[in-house]
C-alpha positions as CSV (number, residue, x, y, z in Angstrom):
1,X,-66.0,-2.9,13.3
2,X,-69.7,-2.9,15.1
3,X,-69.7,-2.0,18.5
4,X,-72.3,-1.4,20.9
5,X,-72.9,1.9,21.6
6,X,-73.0,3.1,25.3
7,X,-76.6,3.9,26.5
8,X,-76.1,7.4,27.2
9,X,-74.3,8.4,24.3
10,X,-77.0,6.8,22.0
11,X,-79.8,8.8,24.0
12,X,-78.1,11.8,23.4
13,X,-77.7,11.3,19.5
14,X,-81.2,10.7,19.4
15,X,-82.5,13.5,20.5
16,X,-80.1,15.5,17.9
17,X,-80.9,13.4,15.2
18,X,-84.1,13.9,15.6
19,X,-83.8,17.5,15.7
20,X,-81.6,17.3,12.5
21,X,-84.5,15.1,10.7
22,X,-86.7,17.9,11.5
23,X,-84.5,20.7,10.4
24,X,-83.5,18.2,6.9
25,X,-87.4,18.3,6.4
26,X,-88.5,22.1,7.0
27,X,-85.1,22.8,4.8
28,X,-85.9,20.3,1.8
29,X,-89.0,22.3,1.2
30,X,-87.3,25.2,0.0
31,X,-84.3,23.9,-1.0
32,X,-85.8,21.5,-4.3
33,X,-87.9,24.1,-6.4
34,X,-84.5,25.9,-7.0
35,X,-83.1,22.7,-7.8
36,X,-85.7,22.0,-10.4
37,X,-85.0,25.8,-12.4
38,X,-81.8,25.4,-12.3
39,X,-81.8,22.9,-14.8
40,X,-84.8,24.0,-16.8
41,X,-86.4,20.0,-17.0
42,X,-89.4,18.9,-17.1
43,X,-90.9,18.8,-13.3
44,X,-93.0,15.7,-14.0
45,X,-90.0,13.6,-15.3
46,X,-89.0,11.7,-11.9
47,X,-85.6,11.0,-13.1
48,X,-83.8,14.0,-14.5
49,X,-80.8,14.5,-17.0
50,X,-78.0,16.9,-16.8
51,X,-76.8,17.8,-20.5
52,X,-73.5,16.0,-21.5
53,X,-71.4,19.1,-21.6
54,X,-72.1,20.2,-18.3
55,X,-71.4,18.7,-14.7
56,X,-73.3,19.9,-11.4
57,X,-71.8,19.5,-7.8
58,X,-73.4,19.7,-4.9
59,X,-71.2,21.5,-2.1
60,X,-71.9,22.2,1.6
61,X,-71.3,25.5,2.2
62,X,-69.3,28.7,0.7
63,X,-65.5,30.0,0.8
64,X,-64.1,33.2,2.2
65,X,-61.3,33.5,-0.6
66,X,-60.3,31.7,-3.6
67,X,-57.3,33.5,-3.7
68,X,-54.3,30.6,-4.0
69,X,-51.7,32.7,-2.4
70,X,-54.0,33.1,0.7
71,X,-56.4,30.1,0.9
72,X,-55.0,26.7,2.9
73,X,-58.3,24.9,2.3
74,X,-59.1,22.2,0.5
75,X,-63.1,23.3,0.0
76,X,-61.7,26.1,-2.0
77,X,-59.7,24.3,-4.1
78,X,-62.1,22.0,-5.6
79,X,-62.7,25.7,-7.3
80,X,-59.2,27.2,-8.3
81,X,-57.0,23.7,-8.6
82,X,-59.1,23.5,-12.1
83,X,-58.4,27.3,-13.0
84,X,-54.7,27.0,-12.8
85,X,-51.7,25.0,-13.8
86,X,-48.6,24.7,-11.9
87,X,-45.0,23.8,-12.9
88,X,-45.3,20.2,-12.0
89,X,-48.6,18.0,-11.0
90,X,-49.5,15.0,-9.5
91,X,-49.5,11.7,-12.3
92,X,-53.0,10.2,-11.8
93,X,-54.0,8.6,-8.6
94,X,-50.3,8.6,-7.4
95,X,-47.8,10.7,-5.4
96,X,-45.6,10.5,-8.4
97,X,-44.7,14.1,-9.9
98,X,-45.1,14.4,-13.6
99,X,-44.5,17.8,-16.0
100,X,-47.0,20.2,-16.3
101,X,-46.1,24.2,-17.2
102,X,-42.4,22.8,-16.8
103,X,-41.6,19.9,-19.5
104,X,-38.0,19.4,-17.5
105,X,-36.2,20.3,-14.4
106,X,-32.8,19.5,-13.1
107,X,-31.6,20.3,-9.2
108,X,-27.8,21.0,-8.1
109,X,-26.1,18.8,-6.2
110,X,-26.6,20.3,-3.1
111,X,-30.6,20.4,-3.5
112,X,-30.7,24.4,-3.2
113,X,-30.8,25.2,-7.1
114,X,-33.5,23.7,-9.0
115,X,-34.2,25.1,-12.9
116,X,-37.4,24.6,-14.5
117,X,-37.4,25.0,-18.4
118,X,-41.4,25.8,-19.1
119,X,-43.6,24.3,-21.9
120,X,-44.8,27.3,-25.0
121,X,-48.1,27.7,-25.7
122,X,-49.9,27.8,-22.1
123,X,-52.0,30.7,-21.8
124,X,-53.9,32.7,-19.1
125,X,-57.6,32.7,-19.8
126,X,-57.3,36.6,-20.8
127,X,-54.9,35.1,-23.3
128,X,-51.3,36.0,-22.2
129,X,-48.6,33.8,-22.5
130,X,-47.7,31.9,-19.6
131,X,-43.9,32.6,-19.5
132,X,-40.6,32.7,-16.7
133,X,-41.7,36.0,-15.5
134,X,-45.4,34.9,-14.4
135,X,-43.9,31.9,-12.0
136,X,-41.3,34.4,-10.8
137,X,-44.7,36.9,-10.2
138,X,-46.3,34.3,-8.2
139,X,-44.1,33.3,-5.8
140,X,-42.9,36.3,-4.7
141,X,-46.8,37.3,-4.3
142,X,-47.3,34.4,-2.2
143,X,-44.0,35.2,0.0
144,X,-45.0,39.3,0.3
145,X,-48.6,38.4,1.1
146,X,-47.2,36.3,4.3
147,X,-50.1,34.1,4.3
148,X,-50.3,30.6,5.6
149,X,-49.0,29.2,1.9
150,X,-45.6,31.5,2.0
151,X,-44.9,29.7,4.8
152,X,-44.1,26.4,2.4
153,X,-42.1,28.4,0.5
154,X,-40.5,30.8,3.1
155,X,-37.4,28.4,2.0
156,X,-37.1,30.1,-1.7
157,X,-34.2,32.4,-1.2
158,X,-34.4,33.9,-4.6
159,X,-36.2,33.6,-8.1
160,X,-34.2,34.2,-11.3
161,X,-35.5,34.4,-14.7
162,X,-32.8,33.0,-16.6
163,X,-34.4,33.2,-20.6
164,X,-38.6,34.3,-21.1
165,X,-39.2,30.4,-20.7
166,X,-36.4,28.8,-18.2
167,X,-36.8,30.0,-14.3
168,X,-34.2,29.3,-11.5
169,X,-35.1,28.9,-7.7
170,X,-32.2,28.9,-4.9
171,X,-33.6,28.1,-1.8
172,X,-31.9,29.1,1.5
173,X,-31.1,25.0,2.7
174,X,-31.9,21.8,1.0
175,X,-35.7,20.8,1.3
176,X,-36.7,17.5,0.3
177,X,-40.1,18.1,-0.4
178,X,-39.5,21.3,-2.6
179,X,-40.4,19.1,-6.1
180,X,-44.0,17.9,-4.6
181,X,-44.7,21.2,-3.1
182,X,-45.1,22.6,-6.6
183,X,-47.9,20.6,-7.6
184,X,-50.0,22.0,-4.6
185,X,-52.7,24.6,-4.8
186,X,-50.3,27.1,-3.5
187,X,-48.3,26.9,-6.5
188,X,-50.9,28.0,-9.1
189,X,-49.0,30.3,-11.1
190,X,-51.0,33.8,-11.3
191,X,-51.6,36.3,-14.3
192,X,-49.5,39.6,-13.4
193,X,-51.8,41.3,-15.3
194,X,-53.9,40.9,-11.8
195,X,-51.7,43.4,-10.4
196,X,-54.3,45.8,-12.5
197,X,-56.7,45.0,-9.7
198,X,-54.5,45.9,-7.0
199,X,-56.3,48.4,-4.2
200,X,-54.4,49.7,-1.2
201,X,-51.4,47.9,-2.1
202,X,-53.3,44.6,-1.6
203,X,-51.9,42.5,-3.9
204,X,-55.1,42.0,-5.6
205,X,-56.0,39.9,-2.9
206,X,-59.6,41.7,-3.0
207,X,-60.1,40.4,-6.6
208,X,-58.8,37.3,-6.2
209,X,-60.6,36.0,-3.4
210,X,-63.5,36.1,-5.9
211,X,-62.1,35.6,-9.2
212,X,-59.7,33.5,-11.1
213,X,-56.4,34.4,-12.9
214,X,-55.1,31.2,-14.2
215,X,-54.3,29.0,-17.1
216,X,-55.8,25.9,-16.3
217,X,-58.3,24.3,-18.2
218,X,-61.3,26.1,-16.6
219,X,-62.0,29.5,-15.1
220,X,-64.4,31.0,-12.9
221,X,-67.1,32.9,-15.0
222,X,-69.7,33.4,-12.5
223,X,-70.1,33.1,-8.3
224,X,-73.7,34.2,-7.2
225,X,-73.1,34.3,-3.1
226,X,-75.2,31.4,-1.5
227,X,-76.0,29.4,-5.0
228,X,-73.1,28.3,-6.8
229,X,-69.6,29.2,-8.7
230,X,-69.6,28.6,-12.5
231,X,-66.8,27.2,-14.0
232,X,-66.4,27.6,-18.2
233,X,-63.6,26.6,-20.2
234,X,-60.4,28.5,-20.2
235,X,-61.1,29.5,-24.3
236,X,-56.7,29.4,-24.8
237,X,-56.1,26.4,-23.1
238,X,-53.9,23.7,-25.3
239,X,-56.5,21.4,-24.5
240,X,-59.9,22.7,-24.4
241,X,-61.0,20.7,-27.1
242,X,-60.7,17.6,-25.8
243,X,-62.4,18.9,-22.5
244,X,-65.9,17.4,-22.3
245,X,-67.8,20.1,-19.8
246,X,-68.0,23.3,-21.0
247,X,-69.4,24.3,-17.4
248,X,-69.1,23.1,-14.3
249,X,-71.7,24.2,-11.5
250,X,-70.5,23.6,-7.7
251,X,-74.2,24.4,-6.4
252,X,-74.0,25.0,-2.8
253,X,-76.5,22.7,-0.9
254,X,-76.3,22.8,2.3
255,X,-79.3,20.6,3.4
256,X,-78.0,16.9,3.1
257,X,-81.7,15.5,2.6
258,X,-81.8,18.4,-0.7
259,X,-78.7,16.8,-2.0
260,X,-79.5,13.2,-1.9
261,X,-83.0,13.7,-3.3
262,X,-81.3,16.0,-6.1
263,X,-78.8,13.1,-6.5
264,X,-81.5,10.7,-7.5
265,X,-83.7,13.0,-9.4
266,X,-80.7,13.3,-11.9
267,X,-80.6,17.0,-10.6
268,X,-77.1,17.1,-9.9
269,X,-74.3,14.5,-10.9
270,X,-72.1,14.1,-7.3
271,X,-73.4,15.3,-3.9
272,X,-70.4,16.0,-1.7
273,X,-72.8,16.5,1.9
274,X,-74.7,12.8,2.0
275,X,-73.9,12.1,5.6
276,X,-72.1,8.3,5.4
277,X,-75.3,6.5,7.1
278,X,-77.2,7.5,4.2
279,X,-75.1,6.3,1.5
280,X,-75.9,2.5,1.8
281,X,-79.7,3.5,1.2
282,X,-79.3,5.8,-2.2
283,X,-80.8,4.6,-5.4
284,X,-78.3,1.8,-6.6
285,X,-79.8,1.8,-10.5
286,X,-79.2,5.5,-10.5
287,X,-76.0,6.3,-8.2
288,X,-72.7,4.6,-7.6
289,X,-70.2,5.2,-4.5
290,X,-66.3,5.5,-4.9
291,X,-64.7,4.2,-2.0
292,X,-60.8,4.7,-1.4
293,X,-58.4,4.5,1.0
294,X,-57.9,8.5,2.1
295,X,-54.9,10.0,4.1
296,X,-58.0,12.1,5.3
297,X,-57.7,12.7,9.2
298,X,-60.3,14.4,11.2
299,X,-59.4,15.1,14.7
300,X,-60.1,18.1,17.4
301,X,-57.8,20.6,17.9
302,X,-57.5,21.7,22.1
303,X,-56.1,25.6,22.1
304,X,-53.4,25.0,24.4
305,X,-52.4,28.7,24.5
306,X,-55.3,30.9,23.8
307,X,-58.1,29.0,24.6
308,X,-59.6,28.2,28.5
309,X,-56.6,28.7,30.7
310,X,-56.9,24.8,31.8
311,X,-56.0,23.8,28.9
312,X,-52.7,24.8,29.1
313,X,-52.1,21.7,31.4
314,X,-51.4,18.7,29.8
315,X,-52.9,16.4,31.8
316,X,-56.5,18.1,31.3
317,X,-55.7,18.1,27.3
318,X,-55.1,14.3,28.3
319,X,-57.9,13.6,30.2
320,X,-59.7,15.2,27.0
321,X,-58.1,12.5,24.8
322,X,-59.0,9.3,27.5
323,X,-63.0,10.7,27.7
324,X,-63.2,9.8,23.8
325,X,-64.8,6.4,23.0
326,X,-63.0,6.0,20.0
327,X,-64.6,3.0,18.2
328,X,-67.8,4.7,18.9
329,X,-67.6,7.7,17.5
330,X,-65.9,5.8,14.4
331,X,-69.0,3.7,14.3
332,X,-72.0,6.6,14.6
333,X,-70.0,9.1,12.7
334,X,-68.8,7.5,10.1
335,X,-70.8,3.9,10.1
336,X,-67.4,1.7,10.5
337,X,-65.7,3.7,7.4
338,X,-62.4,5.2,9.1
339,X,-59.6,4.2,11.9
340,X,-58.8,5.2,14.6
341,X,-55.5,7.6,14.2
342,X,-51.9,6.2,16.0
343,X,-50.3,9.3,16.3
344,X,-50.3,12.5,13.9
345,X,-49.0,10.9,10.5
346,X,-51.4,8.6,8.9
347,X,-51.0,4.6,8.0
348,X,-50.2,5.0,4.5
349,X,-47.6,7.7,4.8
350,X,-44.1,7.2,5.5
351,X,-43.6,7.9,8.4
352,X,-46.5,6.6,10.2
353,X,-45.2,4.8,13.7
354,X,-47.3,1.9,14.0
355,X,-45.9,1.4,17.5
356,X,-47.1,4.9,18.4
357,X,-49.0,5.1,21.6
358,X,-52.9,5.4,21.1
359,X,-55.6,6.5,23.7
360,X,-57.9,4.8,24.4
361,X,-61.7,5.3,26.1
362,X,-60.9,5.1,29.7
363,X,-63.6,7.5,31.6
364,X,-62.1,6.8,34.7
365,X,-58.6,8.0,33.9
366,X,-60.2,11.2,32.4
367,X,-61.5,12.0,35.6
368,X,-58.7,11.2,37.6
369,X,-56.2,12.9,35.3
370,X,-59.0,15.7,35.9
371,X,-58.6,16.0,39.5
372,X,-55.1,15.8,39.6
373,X,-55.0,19.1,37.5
374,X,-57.6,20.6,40.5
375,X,-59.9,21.3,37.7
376,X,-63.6,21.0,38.5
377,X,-66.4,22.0,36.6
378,X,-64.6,23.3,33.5
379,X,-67.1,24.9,30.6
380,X,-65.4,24.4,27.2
381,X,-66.9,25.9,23.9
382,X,-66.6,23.5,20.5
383,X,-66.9,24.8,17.1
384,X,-67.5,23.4,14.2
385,X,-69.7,24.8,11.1
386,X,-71.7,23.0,8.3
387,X,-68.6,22.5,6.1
388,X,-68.7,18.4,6.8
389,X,-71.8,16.6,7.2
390,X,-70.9,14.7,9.6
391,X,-70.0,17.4,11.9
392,X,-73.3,17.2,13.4
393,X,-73.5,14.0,14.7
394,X,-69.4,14.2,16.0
395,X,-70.2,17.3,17.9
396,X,-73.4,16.4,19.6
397,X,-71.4,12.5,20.4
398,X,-68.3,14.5,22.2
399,X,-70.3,16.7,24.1
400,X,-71.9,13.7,25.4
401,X,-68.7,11.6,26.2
402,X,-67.1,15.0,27.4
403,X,-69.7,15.3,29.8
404,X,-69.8,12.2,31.4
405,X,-66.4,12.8,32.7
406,X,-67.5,16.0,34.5
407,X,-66.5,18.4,31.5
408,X,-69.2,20.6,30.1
409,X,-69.5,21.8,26.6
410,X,-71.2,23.9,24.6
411,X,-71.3,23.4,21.0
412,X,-70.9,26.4,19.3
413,X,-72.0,26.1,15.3
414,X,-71.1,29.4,13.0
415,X,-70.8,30.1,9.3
416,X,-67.8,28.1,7.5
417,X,-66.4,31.6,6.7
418,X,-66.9,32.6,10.3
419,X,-65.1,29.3,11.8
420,X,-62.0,30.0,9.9
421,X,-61.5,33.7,11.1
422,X,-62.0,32.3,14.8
423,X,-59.7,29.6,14.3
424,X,-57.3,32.1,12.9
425,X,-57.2,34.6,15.9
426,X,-57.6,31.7,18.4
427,X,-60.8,32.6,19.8
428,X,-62.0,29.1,20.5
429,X,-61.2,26.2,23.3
430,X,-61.9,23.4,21.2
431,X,-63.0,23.0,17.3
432,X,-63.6,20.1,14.9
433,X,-61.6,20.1,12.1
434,X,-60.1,17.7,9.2
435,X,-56.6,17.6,7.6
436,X,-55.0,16.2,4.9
437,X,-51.8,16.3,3.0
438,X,-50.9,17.8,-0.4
439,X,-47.4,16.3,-0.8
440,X,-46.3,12.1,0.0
441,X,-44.2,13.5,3.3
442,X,-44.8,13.6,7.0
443,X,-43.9,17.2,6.4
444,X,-47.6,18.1,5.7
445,X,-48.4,17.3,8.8
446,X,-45.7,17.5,11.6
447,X,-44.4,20.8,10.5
448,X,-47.4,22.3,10.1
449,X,-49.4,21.0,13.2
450,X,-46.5,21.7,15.5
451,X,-44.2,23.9,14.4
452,X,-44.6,27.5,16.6
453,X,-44.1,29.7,13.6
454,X,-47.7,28.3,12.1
455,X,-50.1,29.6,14.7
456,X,-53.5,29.5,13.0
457,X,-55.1,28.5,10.1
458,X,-51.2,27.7,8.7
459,X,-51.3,25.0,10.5
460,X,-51.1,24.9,14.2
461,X,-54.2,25.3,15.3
462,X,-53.6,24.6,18.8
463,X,-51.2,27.3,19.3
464,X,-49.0,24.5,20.8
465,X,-45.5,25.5,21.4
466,X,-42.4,22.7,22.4
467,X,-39.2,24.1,21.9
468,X,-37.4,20.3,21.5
469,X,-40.5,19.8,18.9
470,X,-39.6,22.7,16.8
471,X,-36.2,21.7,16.9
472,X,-36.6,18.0,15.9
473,X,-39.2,18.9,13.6
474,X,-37.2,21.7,11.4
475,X,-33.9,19.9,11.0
476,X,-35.8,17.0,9.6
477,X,-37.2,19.4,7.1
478,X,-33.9,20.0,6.2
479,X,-31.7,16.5,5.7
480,X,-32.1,14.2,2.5
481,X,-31.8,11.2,4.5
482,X,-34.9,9.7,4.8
483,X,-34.2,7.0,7.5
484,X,-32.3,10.2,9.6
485,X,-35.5,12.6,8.9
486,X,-38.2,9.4,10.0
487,X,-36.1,8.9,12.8
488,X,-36.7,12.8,13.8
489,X,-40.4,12.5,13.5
490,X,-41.1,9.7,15.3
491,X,-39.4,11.0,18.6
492,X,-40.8,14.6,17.9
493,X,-43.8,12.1,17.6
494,X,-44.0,10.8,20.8
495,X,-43.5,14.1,22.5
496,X,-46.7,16.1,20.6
497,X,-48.7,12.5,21.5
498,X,-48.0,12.9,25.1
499,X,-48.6,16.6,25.3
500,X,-52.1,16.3,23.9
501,X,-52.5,19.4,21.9
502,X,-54.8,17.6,19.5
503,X,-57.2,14.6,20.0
504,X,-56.4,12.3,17.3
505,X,-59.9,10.8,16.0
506,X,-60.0,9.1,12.9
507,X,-58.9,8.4,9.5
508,X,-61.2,8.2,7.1
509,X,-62.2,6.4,4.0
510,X,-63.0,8.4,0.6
511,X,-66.5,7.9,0.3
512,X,-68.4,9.5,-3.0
513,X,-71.9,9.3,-4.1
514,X,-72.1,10.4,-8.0
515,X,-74.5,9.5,-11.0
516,X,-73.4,6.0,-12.6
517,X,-72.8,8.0,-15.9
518,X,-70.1,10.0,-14.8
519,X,-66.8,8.5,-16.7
520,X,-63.1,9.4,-15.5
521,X,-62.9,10.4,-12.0
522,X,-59.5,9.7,-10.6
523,X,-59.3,10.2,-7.1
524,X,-56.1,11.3,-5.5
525,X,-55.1,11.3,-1.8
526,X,-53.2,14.2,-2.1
527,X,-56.1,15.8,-3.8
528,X,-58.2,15.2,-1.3
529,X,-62.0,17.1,-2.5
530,X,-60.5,18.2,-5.9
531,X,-61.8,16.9,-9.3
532,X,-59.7,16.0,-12.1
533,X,-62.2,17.8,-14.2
534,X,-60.4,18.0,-17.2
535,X,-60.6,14.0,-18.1
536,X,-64.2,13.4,-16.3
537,X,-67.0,13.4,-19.0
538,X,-70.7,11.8,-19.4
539,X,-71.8,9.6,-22.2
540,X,-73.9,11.7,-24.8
């Protein structure tokens, strides 16, 4: 997929690369020593090695909260997907559904009543027994917290413990994807004893957001702000013996030049933050890449409702979309490993309109489109943070390509932590950002990105509101038929496409660098980021 890239935008990444280089250099200097205690080796051994029983990760930057009934990202569940269980879970690198806490289920007829019977002898990490009462605890948690996971489950109408290990849920109207949406994050089932941590009627949210109450194979025993979060081995669960790491270290590195020379010093086992045009140049006889087709998207989302007050029109949010040179931006961001998005829902899901219509690079339309909407000389911020490497270099390329159709942006970079809360209140024009799904069902992404009820970090980050969208999109989240429900989405499709509240970028590839040792690692699409930790081990 090479391409030439166009002169202006190639002088531009220059000059930012070459101010990242710089930055990479000044930061590697103080970034290695602490690499180098942390694993208490020898500092003249060139090629270190990380004991059997223990895994290090290098991550790119911190999380606000861990707490599952509040968090909607995927960075932070790399930490708690490990530390709980839920009543069903996802069967290897597949979108099947296989038991977990719950060993059988049965639904009624009408899809509104589905019983769970539970598996004995799961226990929280403090010990207690994982019973009917503790998935009844947790999902009315999430739903009284009102965060962006109750809205998934805003459909439960009412939880019934029918005996200490069979629970009941009615839901309000049938909902398809109900049986995959309980092997998502949002469905880790929480110790009540957590409630002991409750402060102002909180929830325990405070404690949470820091800690771990689960009974999944690992815990969190340890998270020193800016360093790392230590996972240990949840000491009651049914399987801990035949878990190879008792610890698991997600180091935070955010210095992409510290994490690849950590990478090949044996220093850490995976590096999460190697931007892609320096994987192709790590140490073969030391380091191997996983590559996988990903349901990944990144893509910019325009704030059509709080944001600059042009934006609002859609043929400026167009004229956004035309000033993108896709292919290009595929090619320096992400060297040729992505595609170029048709629409919302990804190739790969069902779903997916391959006949969707597609913008394309056409500067001239941009401007026109432009001047039709009487806008001249708009000023646009774009944020973005450190949390994807490749950030960077996408930022400083649409700045470029945004400017050469008369727009001018400022690139506005802030804390991972910092981004989120903004995105939440809407205090942005434009921002960088990645999705992708947790369930096999154009669900995950056309009734969060569009639906008006998800303002924010639940899903529609835009603020977009169409009226005939929410309607076409919330009956198909109602109907079994699958032909009737794709049929929904792809008109509500070509409404949200033409409206422009998002610029659709890219799909991209999975793309892992990791120590050739490490044995086991499943990679899941609906997992995207999250480790099946639990069956990944190192030769001794």
């Amino acid at each position: 997929m090479s391409r030439k890239i166009k002169p202006f935008i190639f002088a531009f990444l220059m000059l930012g690369s070459f101010a990242w280089l710089s930055a990479c250099g000044q930061n590697q200097t103080s970034q290695t020593p602490n690499a180098n205690q942390a694993n208490d080796q020898s500092p003249g051994n060139p090629t270190l090695r990380i004991p059997a029983n223990k895994l290090i990760v290098a991550i790119n930057a911190e999380q606000a909260t861990l707490d599952p009934g509040v968090t909607m990202d995927n960075s932070a569940w790399k930490i708690t997907y490990p530390a709980y269980e839920r009543l069903v879970a996802y069967d290897g690198a597949t979108t099947e559904i296989k038991p977990s806490l719950a060993k059988t289920w049965s639904v009624s007829e009408d899809g509104k009543t589905w019983t769970f019977q539970l598996e004995e002898g799961h226990r929280f990490s403090d010990g207690t027994p994982v019973d009917a009462e503790a998935v009844k605890f947790s999902f009315e948690r999430t739903l009284k917290l009102g965060k962006g996971p109750a809205e998934l489950f805003g459909v439960i109408q009412q939880i019934q413990v029918v005996d200490p290990y069979t629970v009941q849920f009615t839901l309000k109207k049938n909902f398809p994807p109900f049986l995959s949406t309980l092997a998502t994050n949002y469905a880790s089932i929480v110790n009540p004893k957590v409630m002991e941590h409750e402060k102002d009627g909180d929830l325990a949210q405070g404690y949470l957001s820091g800690h771990t109450a689960g009974s999944g194979p690992y815990m969190l025993s340890e998270w020193r702000k800016g360093e790392y979060y230590k996972l240990e081995k949840n000491p009651h669960h049914p399987n801990r013996d035949q878990i190879a790491f008792d610890t698991v270290l997600f180091k935070i590195v955010p210095d992409a030049a510290a994490q690849r020379l950590q990478l090949e010093k044996g220093e850490i086992d995976i590096a999460e933050g190697i931007p892609i045009e320096q994987i192709d140049n790590l140490d073969a006889s030391q380091v191997t890449v996983v590559r996988e087709p990903s349901l990944l998207v990144d893509y910019v989302y325009i704030n059509t409702s709080r944001g600059n007050p042009a934006l609002k029109d859609v043929r400026v949010r167009q004229a956004l979309s035309y000033a993108v040179d896709y292919p290009s931006i595929i090619d320096v961001v992400q060297q040729g490993n992505a595609t170029q998005m048709r629409g919302p829902i990804p190739k790969g899901l069902w779903g997916h309109d391959p006949s969707a219509m597609q913008y394309t690079y056409d500067p001239e339309k941009a401007r026109q489109l432009l001047q039709e909407a009487g806008v001249h000389g708009l000023k646009l911020t774009l944020l973005y943070s450190d949390n994807k490497p490749w950030w960077e270099t996408e930022a400083i390329t649409l700045q470029a390509l945004f400017q050469a159709v008369g727009v001018e942006v400022e690139l506005k970079k802030v804390a991972y932590a910092t981004m989120r809360e903004m995105l939440d209140r809407g205090e942005f024009d434009l921002s960088l950002g990645v999705w992708s799904p947790d369930f096999g069902d154009p669900y995950m992404f056309m009734n969060y990105w569009f639906d008006s009820n998800n303002f924010g970090l639940a899903g529609n980050r835009a603020f977009y509101k169409n009226d005939r969208v929410n309607e076409l999109i919330r009956k198909a989240a109602t109907i079994n038929d699958q032909a009737e429900r794709e049929r929904l989405y792809r008109e509500a499709q070509k409404i949200v496409i033409e409206e422009a509240p998002y610029i659709y970028l890219y799909q991209k590839d999975f793309v892992l660098p990791m120590r050739k040792e490490i044995q086991g690692f499943v990679y899941n699409p609906m997992l995207e980021g999250i480790y099946n930790l639990e069956s990944m081990k190192k030769p001794n």
